[in-house]
Biopython code that builds the backbone (N, CA, C, O; Angstrom):
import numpy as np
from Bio.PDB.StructureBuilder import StructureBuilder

atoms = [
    (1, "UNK", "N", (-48.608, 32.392, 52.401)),
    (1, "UNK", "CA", (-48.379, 31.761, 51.123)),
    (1, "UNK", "C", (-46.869, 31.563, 50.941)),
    (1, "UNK", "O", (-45.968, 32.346, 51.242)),
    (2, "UNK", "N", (-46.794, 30.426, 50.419)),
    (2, "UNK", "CA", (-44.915, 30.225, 50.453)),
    (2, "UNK", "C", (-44.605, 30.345, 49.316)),
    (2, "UNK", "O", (-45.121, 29.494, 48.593)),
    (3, "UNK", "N", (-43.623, 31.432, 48.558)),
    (3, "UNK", "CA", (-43.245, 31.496, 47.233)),
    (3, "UNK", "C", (-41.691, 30.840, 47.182)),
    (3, "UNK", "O", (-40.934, 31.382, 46.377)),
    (4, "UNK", "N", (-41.279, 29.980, 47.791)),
    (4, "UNK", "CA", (-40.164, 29.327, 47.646)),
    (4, "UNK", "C", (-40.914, 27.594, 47.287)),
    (4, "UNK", "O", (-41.999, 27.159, 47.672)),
    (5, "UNK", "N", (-39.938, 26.966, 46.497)),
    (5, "UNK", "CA", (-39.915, 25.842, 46.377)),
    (5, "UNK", "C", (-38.972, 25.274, 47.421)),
    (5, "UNK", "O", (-37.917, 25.831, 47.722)),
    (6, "UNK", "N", (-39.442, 24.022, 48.016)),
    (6, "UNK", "CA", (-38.172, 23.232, 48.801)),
    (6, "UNK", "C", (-37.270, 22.482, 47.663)),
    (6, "UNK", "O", (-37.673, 22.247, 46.524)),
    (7, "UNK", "N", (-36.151, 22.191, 48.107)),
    (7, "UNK", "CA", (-35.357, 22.083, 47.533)),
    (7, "UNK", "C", (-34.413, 20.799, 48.126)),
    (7, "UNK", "O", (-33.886, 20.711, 49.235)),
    (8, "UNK", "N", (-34.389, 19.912, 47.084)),
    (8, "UNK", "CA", (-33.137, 18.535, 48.043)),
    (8, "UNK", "C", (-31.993, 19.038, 47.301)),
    (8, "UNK", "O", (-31.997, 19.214, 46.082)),
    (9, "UNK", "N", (-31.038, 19.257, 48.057)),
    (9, "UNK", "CA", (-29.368, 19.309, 48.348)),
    (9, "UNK", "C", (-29.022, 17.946, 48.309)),
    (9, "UNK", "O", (-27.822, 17.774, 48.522)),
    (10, "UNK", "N", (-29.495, 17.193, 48.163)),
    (10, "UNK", "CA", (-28.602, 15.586, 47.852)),
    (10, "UNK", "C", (-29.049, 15.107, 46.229)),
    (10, "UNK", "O", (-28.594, 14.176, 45.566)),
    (11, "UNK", "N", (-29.917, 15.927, 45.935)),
    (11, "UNK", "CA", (-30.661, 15.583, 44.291)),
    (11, "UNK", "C", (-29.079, 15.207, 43.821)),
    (11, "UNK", "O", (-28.287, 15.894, 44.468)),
    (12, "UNK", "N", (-28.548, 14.484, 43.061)),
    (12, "UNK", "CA", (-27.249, 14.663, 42.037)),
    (12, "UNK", "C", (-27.627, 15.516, 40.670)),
    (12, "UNK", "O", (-26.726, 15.968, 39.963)),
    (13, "UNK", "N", (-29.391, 15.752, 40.267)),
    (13, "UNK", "CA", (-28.945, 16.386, 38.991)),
    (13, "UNK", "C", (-29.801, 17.876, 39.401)),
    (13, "UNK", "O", (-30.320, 17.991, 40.512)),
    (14, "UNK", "N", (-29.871, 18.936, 38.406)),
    (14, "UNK", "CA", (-30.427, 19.653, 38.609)),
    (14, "UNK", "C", (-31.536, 19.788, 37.576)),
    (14, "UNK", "O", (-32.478, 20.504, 37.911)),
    (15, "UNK", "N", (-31.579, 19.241, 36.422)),
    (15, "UNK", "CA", (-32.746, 18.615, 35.373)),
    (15, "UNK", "C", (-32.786, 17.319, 35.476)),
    (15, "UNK", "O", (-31.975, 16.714, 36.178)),
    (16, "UNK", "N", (-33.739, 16.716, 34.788)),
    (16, "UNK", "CA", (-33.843, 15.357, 34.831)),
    (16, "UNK", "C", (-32.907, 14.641, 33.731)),
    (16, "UNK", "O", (-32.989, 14.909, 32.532)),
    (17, "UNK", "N", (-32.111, 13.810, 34.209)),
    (17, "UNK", "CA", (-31.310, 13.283, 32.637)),
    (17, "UNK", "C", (-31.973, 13.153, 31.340)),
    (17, "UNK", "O", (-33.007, 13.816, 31.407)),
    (18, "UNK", "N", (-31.885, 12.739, 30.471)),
    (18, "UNK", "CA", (-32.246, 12.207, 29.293)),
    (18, "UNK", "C", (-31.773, 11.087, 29.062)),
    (18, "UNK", "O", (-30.607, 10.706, 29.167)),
    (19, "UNK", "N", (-33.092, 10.296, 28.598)),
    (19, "UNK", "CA", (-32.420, 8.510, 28.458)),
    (19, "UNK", "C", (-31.803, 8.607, 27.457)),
    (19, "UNK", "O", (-30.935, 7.735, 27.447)),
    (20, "UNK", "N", (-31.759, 9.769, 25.784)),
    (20, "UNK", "CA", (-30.903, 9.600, 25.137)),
    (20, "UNK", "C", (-29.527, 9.661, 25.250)),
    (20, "UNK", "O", (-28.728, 9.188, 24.442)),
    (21, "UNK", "N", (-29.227, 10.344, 26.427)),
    (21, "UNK", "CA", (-27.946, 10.352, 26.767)),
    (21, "UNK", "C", (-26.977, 8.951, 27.319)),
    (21, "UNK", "O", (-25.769, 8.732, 27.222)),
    (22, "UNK", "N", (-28.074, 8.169, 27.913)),
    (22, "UNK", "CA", (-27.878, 7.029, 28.182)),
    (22, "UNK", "C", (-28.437, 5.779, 27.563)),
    (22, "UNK", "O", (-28.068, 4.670, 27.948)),
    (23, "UNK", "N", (-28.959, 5.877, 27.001)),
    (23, "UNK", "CA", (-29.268, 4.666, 26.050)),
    (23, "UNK", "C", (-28.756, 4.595, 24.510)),
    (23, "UNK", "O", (-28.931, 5.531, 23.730)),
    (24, "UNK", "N", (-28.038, 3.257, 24.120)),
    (24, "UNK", "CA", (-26.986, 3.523, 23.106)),
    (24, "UNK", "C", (-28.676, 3.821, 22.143)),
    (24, "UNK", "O", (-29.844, 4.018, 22.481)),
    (25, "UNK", "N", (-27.794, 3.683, 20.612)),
    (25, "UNK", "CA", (-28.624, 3.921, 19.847)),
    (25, "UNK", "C", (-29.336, 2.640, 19.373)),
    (25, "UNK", "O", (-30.288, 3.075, 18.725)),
    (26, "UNK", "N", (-29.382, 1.462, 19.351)),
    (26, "UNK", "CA", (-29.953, 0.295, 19.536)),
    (26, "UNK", "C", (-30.463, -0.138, 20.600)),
    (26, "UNK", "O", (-30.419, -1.366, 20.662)),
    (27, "UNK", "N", (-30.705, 0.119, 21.047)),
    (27, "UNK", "CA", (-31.503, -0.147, 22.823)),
    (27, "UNK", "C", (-33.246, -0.472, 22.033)),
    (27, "UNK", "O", (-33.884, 0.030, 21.108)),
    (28, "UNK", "N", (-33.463, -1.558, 23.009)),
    (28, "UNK", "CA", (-35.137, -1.850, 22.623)),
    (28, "UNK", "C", (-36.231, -0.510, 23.073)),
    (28, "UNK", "O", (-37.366, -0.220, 22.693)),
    (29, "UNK", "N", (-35.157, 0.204, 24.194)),
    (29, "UNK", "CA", (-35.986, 1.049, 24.425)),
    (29, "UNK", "C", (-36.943, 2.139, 23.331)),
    (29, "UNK", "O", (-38.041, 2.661, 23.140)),
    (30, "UNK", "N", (-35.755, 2.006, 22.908)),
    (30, "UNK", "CA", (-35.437, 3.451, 21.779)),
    (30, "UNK", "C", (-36.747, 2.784, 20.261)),
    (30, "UNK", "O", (-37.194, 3.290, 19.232)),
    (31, "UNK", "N", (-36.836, 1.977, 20.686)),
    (31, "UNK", "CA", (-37.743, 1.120, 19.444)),
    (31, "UNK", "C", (-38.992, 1.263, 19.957)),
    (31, "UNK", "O", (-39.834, 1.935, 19.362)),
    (32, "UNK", "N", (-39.300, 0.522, 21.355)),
    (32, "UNK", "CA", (-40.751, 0.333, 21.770)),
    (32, "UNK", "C", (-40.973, 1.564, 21.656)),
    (32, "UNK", "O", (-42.036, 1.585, 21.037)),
    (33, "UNK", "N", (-40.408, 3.525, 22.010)),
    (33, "UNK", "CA", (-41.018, 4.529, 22.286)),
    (33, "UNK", "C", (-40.889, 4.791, 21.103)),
    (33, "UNK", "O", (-41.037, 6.011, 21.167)),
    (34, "UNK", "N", (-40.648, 4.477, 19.572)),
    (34, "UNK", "CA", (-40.979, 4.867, 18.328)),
    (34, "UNK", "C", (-41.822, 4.237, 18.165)),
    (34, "UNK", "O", (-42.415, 5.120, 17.545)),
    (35, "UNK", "N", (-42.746, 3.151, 18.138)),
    (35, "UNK", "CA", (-43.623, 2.602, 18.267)),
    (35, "UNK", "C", (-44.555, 2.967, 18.568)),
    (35, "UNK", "O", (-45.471, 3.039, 17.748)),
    (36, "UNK", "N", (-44.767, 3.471, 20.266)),
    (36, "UNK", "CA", (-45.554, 3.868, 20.550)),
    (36, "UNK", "C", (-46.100, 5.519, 20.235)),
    (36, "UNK", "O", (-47.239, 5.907, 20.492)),
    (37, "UNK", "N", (-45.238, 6.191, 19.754)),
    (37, "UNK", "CA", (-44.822, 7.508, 19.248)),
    (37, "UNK", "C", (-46.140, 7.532, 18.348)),
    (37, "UNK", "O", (-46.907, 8.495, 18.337)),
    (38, "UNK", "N", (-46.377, 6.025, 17.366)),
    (38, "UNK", "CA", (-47.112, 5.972, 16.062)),
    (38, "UNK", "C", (-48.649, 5.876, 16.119)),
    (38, "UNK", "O", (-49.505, 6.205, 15.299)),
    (39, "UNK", "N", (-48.758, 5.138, 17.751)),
    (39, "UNK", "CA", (-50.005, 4.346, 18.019)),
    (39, "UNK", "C", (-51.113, 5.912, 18.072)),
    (39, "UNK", "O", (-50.873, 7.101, 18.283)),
    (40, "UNK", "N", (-51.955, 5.385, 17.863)),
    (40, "UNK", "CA", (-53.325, 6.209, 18.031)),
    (40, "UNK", "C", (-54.181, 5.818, 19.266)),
    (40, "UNK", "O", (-54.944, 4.884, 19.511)),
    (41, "UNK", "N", (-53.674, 7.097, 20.061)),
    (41, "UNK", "CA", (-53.512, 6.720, 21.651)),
    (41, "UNK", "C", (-54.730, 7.660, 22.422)),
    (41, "UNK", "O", (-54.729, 7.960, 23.616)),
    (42, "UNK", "N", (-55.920, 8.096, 21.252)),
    (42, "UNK", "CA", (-56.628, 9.132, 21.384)),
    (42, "UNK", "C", (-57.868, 8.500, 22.616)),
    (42, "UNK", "O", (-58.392, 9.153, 23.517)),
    (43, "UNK", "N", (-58.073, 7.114, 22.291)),
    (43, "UNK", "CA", (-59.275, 6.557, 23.187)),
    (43, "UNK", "C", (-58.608, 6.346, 24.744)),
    (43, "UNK", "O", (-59.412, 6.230, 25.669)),
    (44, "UNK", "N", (-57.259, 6.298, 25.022)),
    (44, "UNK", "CA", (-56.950, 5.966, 26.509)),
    (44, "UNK", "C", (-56.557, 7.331, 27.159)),
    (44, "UNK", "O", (-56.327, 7.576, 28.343)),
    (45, "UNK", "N", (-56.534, 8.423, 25.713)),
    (45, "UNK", "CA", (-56.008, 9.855, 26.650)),
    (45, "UNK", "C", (-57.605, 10.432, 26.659)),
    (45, "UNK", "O", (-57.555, 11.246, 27.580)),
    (46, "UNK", "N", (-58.333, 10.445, 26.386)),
    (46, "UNK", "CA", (-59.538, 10.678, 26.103)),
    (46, "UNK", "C", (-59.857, 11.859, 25.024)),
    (46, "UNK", "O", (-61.036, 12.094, 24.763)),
    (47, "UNK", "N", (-58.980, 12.487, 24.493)),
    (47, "UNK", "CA", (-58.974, 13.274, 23.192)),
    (47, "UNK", "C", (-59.995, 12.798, 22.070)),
    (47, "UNK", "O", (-60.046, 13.388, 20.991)),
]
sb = StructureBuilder()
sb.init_structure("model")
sb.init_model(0)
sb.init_chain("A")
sb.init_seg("    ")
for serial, (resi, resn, name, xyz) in enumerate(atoms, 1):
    if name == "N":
        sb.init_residue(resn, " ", resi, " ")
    sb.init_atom(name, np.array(xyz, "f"), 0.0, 1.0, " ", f" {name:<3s}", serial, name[0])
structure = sb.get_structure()
Protein backbone atom coordinates (compact mmCIF):
# COMPACT_ATOMS: atom_id res chain seq x y z
CA UNK A 1 0.00 0.00 0.00
CA UNK A 2 1.60 3.39 -0.86
CA UNK A 3 1.01 6.11 1.78
CA UNK A 4 2.88 8.78 -0.15
CA UNK A 5 1.31 10.96 -2.71
CA UNK A 6 3.44 11.60 -6.00
CA UNK A 7 4.29 14.77 -6.30
CA UNK A 8 5.26 17.25 -9.56
CA UNK A 9 8.33 19.45 -8.75
CA UNK A 10 7.56 21.59 -11.83
CA UNK A 11 3.77 22.35 -10.43
CA UNK A 12 4.46 26.46 -10.06
CA UNK A 13 1.72 26.55 -7.30
CA UNK A 14 1.28 24.60 -4.30
CA UNK A 15 -2.76 25.33 -3.98
CA UNK A 16 -4.75 26.03 -6.75
CA UNK A 17 -4.94 29.90 -7.50
CA UNK A 18 -8.08 31.68 -7.08
CA UNK A 19 -9.73 33.36 -10.06
CA UNK A 20 -10.55 36.11 -7.54
CA UNK A 21 -7.19 36.92 -7.38
CA UNK A 22 -7.09 37.25 -10.97
CA UNK A 23 -10.10 38.41 -12.27
CA UNK A 24 -10.72 42.24 -11.87
CA UNK A 25 -13.91 42.96 -10.21
CA UNK A 26 -16.01 43.48 -13.42
CA UNK A 27 -15.07 40.51 -15.34
CA UNK A 28 -18.22 38.67 -17.03
CA UNK A 29 -16.87 35.95 -15.26
CA UNK A 30 -17.58 37.13 -11.91
CA UNK A 31 -21.36 37.77 -13.15
CA UNK A 32 -22.17 34.48 -15.06
CA UNK A 33 -20.91 32.51 -11.53
CA UNK A 34 -23.39 34.87 -9.51
CA UNK A 35 -25.90 33.84 -11.70
CA UNK A 36 -25.43 30.62 -11.67
CA UNK A 37 -24.81 30.67 -7.79
CA UNK A 38 -28.92 31.57 -7.94
CA UNK A 39 -30.11 28.89 -10.44
CA UNK A 40 -31.96 25.89 -8.98
CA UNK A 41 -29.58 23.34 -10.10
CA UNK A 42 -31.32 20.47 -8.02
CA UNK A 43 -32.69 18.39 -11.29
CA UNK A 44 -29.02 18.18 -13.11
CA UNK A 45 -27.24 17.40 -9.61
CA UNK A 46 -29.87 14.97 -8.86
CA UNK A 47 -30.70 16.26 -5.23
Amino acid sequence: MNHFRPCDRETPYLLPPSLDDWLPKDHLARFVADIVDQLNLSALIGR
